[in-house]
Backbone bond lengths (Angstrom), bond angles and torsions (degrees), N, CA, C in turn:
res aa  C-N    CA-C-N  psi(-1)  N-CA   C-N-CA  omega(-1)  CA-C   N-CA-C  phi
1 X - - - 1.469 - - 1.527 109.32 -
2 X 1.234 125.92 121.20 1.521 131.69 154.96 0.928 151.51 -57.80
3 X 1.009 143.18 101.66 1.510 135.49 174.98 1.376 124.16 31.10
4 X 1.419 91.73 -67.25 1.414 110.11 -162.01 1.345 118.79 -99.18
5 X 1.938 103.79 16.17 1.156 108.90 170.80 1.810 101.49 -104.17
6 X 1.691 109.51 165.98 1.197 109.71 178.57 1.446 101.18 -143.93
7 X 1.543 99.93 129.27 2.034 104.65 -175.47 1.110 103.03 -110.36
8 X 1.362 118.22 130.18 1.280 146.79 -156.08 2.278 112.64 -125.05
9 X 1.307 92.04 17.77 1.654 93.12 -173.85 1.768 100.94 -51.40
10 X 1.708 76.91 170.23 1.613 100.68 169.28 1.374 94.93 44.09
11 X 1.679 133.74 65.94 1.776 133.53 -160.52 1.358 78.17 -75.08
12 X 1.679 131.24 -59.26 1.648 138.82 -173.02 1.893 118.53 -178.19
13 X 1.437 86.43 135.38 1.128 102.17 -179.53 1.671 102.76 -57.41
14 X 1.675 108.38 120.25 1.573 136.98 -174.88 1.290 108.67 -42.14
15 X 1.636 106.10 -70.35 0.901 122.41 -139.92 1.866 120.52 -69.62
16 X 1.518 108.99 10.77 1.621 90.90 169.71 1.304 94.17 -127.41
17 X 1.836 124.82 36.14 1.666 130.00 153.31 1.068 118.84 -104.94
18 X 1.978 108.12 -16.92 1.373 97.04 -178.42 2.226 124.20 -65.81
19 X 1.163 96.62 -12.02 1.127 90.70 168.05 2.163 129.06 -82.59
20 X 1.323 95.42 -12.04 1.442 110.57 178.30 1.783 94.37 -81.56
21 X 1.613 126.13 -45.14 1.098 95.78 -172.09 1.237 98.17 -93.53
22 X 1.308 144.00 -7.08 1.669 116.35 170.81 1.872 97.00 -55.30
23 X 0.988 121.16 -51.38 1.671 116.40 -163.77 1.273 102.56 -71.11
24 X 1.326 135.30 -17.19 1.785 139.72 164.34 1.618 98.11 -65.83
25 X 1.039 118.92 -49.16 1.833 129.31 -161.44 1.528 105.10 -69.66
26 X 1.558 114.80 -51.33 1.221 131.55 -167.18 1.496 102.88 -80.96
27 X 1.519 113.56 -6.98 1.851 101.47 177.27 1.256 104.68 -129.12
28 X 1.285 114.48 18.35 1.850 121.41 -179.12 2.144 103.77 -86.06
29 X 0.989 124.87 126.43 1.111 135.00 -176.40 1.533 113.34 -143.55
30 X 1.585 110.26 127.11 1.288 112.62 -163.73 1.933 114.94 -44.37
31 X 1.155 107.79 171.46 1.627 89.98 -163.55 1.983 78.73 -135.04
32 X 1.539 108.44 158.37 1.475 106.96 143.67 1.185 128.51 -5.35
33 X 1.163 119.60 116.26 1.774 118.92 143.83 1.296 119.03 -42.08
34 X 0.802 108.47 -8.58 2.267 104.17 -164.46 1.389 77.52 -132.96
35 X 1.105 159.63 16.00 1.414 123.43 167.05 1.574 102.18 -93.69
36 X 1.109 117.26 170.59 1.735 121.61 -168.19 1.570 113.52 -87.97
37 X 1.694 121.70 134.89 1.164 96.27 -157.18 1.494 90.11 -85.00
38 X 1.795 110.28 -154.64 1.595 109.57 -143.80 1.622 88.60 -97.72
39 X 1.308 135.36 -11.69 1.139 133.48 -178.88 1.342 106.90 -110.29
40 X 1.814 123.41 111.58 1.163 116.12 174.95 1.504 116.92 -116.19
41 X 1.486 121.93 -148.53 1.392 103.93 -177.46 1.370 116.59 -53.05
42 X 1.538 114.18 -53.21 1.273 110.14 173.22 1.315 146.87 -49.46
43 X 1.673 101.60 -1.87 1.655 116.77 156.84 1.679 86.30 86.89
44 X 1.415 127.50 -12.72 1.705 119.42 179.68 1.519 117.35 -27.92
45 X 0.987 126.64 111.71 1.907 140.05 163.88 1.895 100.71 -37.29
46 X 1.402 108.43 143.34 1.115 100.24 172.93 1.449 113.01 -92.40
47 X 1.351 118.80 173.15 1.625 119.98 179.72 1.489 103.21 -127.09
48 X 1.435 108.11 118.14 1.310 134.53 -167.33 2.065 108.54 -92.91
49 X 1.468 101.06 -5.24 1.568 110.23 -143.23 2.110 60.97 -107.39
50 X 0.986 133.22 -58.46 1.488 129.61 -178.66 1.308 119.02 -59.12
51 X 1.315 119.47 -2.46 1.528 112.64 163.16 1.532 122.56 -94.65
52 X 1.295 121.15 -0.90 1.252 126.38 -129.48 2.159 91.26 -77.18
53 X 1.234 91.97 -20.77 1.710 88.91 -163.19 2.200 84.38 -100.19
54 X 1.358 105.23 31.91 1.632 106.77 168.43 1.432 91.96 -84.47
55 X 1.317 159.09 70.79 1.226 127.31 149.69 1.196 158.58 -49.66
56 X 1.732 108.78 139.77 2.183 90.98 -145.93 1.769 95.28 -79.72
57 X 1.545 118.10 146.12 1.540 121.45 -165.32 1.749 90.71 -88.68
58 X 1.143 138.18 109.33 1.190 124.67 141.23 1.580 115.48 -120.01
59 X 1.650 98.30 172.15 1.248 100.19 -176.60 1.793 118.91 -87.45
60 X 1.179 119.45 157.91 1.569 122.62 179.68 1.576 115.50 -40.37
61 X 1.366 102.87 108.62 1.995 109.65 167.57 1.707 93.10 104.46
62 X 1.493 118.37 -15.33 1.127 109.96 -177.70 1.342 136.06 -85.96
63 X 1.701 145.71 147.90 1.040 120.76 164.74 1.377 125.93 -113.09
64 X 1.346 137.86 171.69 1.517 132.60 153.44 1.377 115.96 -16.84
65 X 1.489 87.29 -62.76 1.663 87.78 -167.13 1.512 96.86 -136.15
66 X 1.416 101.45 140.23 1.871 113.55 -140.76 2.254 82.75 -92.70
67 X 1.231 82.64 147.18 1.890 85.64 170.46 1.605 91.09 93.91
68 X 1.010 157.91 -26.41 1.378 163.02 -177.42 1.391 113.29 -66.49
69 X 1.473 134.50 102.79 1.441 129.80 173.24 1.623 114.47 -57.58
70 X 1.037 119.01 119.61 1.410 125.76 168.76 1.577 118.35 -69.63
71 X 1.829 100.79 142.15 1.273 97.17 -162.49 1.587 100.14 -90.61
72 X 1.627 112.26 143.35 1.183 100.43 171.49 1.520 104.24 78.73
73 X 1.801 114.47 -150.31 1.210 115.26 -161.38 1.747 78.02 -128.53
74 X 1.158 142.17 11.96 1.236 111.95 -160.53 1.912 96.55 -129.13
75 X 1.431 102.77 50.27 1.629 105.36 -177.04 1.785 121.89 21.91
76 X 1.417 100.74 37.00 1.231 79.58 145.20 1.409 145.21 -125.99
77 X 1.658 107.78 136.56 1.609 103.96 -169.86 1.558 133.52 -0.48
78 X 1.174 126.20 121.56 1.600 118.96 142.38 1.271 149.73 -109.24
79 X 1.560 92.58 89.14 2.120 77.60 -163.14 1.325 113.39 -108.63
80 X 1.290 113.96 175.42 1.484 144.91 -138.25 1.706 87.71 -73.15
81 X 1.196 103.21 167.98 1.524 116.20 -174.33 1.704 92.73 -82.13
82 X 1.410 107.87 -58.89 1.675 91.51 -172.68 1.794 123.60 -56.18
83 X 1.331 112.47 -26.97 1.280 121.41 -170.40 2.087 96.52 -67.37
84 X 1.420 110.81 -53.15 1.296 119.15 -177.02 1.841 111.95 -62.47
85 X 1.274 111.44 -32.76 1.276 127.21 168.10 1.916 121.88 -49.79
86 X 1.786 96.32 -66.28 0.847 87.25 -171.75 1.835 113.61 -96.81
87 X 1.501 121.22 -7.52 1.542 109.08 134.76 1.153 137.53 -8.19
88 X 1.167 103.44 -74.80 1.708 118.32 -162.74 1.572 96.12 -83.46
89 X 1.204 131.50 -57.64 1.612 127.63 -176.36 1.874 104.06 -55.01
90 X 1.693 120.11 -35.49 1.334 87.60 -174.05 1.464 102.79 -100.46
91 X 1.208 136.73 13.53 1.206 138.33 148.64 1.692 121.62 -55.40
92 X 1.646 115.78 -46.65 0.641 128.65 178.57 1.736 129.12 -68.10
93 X 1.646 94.25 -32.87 1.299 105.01 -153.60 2.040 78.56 -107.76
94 X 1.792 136.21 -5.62 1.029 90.55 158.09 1.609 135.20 -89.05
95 X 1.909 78.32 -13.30 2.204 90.34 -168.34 1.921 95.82 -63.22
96 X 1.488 111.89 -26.88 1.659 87.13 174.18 1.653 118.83 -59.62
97 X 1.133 108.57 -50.89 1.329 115.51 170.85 1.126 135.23 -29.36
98 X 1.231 116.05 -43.76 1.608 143.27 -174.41 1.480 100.35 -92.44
99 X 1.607 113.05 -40.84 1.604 105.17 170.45 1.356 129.61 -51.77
100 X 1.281 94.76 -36.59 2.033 122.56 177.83 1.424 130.76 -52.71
101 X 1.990 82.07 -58.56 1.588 108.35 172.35 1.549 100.24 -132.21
102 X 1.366 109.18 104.51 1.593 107.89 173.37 1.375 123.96 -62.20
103 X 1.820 118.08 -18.69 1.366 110.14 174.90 1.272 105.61 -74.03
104 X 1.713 135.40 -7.41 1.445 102.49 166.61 1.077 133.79 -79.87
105 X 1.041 155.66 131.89 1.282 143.74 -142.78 2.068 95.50 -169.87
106 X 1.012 115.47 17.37 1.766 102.91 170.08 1.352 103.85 -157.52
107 X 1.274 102.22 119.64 1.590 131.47 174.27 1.052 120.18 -84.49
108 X 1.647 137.50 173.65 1.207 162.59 168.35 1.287 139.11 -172.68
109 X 1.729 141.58 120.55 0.931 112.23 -131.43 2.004 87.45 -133.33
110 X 1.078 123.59 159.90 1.591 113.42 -172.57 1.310 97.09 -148.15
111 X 1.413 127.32 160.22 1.604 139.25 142.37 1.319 108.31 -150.27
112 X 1.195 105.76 178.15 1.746 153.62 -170.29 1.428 99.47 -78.06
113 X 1.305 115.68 103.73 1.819 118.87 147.60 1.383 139.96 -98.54
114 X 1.185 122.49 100.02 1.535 132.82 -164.71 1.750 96.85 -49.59
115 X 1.003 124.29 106.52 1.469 144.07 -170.54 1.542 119.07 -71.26
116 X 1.652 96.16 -35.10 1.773 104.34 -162.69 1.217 117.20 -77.23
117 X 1.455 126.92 1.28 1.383 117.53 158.41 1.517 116.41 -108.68
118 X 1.280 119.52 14.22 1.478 146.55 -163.61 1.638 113.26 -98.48
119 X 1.321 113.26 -32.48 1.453 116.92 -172.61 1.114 115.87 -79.29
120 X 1.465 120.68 174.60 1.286 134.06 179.51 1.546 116.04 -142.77
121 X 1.053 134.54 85.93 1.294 134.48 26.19 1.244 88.92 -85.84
122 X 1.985 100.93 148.00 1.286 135.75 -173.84 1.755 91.83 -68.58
123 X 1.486 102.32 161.89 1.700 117.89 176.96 1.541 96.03 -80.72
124 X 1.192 116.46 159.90 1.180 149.65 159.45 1.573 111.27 -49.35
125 X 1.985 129.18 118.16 1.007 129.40 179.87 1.850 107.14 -35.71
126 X 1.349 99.08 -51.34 1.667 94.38 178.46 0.961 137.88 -42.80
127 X 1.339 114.46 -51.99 1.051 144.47 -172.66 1.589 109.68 -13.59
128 X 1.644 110.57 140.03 1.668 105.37 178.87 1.336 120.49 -150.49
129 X 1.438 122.08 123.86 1.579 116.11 -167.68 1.457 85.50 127.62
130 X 1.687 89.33 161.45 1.290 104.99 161.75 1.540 146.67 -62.72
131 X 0.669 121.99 155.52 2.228 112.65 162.26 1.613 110.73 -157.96
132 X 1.384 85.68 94.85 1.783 94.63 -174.26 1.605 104.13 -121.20
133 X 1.266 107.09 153.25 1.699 113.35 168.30 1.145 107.87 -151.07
134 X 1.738 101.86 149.42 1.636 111.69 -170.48 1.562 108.23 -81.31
135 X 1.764 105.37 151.36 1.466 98.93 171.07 1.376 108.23 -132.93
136 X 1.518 116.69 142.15 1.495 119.39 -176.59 1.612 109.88 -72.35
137 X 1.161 115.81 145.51 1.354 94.51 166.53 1.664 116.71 -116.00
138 X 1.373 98.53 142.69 1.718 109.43 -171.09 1.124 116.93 -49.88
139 X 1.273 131.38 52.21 1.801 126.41 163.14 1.252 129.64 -74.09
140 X 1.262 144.95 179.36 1.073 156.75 147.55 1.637 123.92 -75.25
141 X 0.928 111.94 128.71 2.068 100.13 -161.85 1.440 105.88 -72.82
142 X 1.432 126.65 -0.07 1.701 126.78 152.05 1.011 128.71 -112.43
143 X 1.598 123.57 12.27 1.779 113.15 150.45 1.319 129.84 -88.15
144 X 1.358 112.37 30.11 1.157 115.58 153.91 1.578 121.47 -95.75
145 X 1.332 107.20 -6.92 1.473 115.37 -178.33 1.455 97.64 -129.52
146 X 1.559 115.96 20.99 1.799 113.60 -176.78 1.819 86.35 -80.13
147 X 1.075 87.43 163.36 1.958 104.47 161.95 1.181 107.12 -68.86
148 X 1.289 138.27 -19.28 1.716 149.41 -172.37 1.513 118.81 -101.92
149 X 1.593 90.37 -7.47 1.520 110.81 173.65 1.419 113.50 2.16
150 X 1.290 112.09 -99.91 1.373 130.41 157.61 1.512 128.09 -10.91
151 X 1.087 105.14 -41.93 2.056 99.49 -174.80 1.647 82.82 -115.30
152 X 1.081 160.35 -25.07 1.706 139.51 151.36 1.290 90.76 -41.88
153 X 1.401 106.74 -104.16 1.396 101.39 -156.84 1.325 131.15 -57.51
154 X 1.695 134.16 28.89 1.167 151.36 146.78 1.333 129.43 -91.57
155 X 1.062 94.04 -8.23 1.861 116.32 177.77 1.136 115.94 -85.01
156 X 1.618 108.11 -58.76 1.297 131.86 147.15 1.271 118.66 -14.39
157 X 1.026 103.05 -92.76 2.001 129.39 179.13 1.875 86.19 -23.01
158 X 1.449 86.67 -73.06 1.577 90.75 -156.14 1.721 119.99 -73.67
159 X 1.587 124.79 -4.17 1.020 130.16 156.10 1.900 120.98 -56.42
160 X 1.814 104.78 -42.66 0.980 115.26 -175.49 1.235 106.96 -88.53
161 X 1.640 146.03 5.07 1.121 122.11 163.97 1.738 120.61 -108.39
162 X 1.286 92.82 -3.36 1.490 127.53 156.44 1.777 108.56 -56.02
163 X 1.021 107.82 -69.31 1.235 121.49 -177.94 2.433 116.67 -58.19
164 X 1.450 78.05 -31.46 1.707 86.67 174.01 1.481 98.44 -94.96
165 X 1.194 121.79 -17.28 1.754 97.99 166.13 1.169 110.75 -85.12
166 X 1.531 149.40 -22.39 1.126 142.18 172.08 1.513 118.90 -77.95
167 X 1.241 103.61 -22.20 1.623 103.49 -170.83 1.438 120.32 -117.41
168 X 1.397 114.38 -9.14 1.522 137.39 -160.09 1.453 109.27 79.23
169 X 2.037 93.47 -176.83 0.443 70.96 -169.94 1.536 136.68 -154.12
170 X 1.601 90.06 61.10 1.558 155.52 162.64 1.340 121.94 -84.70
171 X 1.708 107.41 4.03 1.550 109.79 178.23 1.228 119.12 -68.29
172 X 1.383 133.32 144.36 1.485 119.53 177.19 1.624 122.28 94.01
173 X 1.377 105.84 -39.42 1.003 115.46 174.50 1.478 137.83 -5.70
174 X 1.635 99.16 -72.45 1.860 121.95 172.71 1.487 91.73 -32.22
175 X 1.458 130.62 -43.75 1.635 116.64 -145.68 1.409 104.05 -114.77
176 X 1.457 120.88 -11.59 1.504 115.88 -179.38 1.603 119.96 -60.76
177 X 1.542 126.82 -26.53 1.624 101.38 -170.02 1.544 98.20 -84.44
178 X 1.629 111.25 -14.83 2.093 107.68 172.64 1.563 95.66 -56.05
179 X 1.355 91.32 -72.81 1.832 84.65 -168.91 1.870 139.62 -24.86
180 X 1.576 102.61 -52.65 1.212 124.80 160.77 1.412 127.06 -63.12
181 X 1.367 115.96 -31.40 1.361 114.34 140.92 1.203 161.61 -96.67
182 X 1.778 88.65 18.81 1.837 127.21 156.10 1.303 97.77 -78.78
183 X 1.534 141.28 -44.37 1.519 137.84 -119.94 1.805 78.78 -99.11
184 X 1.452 104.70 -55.51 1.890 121.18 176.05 1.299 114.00 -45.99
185 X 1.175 115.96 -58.18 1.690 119.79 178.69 1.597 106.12 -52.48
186 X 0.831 100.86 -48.17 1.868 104.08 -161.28 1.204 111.10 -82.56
187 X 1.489 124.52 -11.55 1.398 129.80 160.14 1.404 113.70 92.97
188 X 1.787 104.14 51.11 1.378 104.29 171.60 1.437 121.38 -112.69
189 X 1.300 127.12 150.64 1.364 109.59 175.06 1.549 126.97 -110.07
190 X 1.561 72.79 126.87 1.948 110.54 -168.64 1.672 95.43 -58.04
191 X 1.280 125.30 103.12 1.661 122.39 126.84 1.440 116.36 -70.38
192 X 1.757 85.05 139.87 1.629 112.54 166.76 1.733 100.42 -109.78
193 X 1.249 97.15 166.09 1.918 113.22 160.02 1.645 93.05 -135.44
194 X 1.374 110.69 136.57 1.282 142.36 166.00 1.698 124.20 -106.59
195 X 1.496 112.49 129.92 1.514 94.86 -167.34 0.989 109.49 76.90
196 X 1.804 114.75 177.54 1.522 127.90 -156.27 1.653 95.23 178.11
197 X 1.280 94.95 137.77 1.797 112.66 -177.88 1.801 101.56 -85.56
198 X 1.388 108.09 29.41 1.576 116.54 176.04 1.502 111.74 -139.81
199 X 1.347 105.97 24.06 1.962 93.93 -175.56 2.075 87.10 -113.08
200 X 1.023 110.41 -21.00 1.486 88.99 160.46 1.620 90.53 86.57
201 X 0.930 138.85 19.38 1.460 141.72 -178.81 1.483 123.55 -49.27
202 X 1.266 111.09 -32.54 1.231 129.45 166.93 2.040 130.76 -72.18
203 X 1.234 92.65 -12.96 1.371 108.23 162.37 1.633 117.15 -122.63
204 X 1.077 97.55 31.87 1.575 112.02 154.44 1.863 122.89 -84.20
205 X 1.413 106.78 104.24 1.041 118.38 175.32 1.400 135.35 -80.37
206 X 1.244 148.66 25.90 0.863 125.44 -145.44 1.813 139.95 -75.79
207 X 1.553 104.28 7.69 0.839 117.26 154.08 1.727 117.79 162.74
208 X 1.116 103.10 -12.65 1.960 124.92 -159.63 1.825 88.06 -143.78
209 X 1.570 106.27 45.02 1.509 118.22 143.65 1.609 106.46 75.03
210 X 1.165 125.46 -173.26 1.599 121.65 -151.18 1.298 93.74 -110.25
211 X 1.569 125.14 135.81 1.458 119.44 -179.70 1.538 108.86 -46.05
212 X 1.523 96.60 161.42 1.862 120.32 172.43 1.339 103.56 -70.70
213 X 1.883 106.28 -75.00 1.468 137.21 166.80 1.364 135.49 -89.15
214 X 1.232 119.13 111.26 1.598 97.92 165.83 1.336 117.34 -124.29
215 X 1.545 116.96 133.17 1.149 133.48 169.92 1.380 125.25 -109.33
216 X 1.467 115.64 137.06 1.460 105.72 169.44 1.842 122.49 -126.96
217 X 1.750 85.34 113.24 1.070 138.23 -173.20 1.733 108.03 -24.55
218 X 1.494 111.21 -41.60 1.211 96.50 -157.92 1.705 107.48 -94.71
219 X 1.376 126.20 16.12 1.364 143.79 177.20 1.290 114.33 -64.25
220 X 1.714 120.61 -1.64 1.335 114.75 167.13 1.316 104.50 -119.62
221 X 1.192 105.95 50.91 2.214 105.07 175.31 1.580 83.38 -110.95
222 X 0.912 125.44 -11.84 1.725 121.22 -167.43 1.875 118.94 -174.20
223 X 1.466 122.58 178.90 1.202 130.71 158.35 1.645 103.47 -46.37
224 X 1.441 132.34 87.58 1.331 108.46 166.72 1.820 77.23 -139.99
225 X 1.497 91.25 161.73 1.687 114.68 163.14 1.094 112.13 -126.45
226 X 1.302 133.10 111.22 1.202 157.79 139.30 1.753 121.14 -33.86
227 X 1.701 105.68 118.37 1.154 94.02 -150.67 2.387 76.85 -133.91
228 X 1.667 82.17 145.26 1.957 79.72 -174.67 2.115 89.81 -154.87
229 X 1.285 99.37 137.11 1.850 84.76 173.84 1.351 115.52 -70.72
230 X 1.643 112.69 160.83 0.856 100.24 173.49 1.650 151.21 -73.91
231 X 0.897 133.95 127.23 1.699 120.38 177.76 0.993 143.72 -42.12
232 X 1.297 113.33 26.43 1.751 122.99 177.59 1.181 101.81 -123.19
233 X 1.652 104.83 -4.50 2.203 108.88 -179.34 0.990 130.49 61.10
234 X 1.734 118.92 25.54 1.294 120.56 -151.36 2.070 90.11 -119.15
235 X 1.014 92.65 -8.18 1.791 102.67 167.89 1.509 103.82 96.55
236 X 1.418 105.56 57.94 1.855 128.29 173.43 1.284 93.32 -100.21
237 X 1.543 98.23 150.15 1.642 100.11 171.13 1.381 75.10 -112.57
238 X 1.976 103.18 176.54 1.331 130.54 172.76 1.434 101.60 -120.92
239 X 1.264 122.91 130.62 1.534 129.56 162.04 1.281 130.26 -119.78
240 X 1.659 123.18 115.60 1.369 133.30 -173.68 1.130 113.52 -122.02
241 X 1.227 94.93 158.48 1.714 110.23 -158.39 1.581 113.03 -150.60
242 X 1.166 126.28 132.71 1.657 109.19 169.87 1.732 90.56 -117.55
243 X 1.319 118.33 157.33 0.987 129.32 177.89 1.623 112.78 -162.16
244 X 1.412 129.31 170.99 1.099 131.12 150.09 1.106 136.52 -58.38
245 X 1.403 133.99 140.98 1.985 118.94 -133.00 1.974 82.13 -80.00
246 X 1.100 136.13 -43.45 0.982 125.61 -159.88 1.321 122.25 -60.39
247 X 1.494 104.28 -56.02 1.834 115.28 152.35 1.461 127.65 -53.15
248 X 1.110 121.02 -35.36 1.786 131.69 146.34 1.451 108.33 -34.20
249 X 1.642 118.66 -64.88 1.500 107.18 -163.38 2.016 115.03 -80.02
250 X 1.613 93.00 -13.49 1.356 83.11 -170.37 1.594 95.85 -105.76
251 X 1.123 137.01 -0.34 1.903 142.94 140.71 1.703 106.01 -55.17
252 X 1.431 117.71 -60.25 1.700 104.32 162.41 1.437 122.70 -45.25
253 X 1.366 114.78 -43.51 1.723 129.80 164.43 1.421 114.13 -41.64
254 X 0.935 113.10 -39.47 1.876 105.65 -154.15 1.662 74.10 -113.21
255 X 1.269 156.27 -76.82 1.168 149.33 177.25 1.130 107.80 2.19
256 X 1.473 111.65 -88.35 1.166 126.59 -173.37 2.068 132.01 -43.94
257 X 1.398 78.40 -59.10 1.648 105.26 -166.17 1.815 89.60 -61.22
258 X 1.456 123.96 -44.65 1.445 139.50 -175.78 1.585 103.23 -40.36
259 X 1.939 105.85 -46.54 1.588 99.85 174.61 1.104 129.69 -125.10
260 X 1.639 96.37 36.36 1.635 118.05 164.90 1.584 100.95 47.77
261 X 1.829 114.88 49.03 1.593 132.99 139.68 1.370 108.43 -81.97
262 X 1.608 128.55 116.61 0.906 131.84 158.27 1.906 108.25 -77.89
């Protein structure tokens, strides 16, 4: 690690925000083209706690984002911890980016799909090893730096894993390494997520007791966030990140200030 890198693991245990951003998600509604987005020169954090009386307009029986069980009786969204997870972190972690270096300005965001219950014909009970493939997800290369940040690219997320449970999940395939090397050529930056707040890593024994820490290591070869539950088992995620100390402090910035954690 370099100097001029800065590691930022374990940023915070998820699990007592995931209810601030379901109520951020569920009151986010597209805004103006001309209005200013929430990150301006001054790099200012947006305030999610000032939208709250934004109410999202849909129509009766309907939701934001279609396939989503509504909580309660009053349609609003419920999504998955990883989808809300990694929302808000690559929202967060691109407007730093763009704060840093303003010519970046186009995102893209990808993960890992555990395949083996996905195929057709199904694998073999035996079967052993992995079978995973990456999937792009359908964004726009400025809602990661839109003011709507958050419910684009949560729609997203959750359109496309919608779409791999219905179709597998090997769909797309033939065209994914063109794509990714459209997204590279043209000079966008590719997020990964590494890990999963479901491998249980923390109750891994292997003999000299259940890790303290776990980190994964390979989150500074690139844009990836590293994602592990938390260790108290109470259903926290962990989020790591290596970055450049400057983009580090102003990704803690917009993180934070976003859910009014001092």
């Amino acid at each position: 690690m370099t100097n001029s890198t800065s590691h930022f693991p374990n940023l915070m245990p998820l699990r007592p925000l995931i209810p601030i951003l379901q109520n951020l998600f569920s009151n986010l509604k597209s805004t103006n083209k001309n209005k200013k987005p929430f990150l301006s020169k001054n790099y200012a954090g947006f305030d999610p706690v000032k939208r709250k009386n934004r109410e999202y307009q849909r129509s009766k029986g309907s939701s934001p984002i279609n396939g989503l069980a509504p909580k309660n009786h009053d349609n609003t969204p419920t999504l998955s911890s990883f989808v809300l997870t990694c929302s808000y972190a690559l929202v967060c972690l691109a407007k730093a980016i763009h704060g840093i270096k303003m010519e970046k300005e186009k995102f893209a965001f990808g993960f890992t799909v555990d395949c083996r219950a996905r195929l057709e014909p199904s694998l073999p009970n035996n079967y052993f090893g992995n079978c995973v493939w990456g999937h792009l997800v359908d964004t726009k290369p400025s809602d990661y730096i839109n003011e709507d940040g958050v419910f684009l690219v949560a729609k997203c997320i959750h359109e496309k894993i919608k779409m791999i449970n219905e179709k597998g999940g090997l769909e797309g395939a033939s065209d994914g390494f063109s794509k990714f090397n459209y997204l590279s050529t043209e000079g966008f930056e590719i997020i990964g997520v590494a890990g999963s707040n479901r491998f249980g890593v923390y109750e891994i024994d292997f003999g000299w007791g259940r890790p303290t820490k776990v980190e994964i290591v390979s989150v500074d070869r690139g844009l990836t966030i590293g994602l592990a539950e938390s260790k108290d088992g109470k259903g926290g995620i962990e989020v790591g990140l290596v970055l450049n100390k400057h983009v580090m402090d102003l990704f803690k910035t917009l993180f934070l200030e976003g859910l009014h954690i001092n």
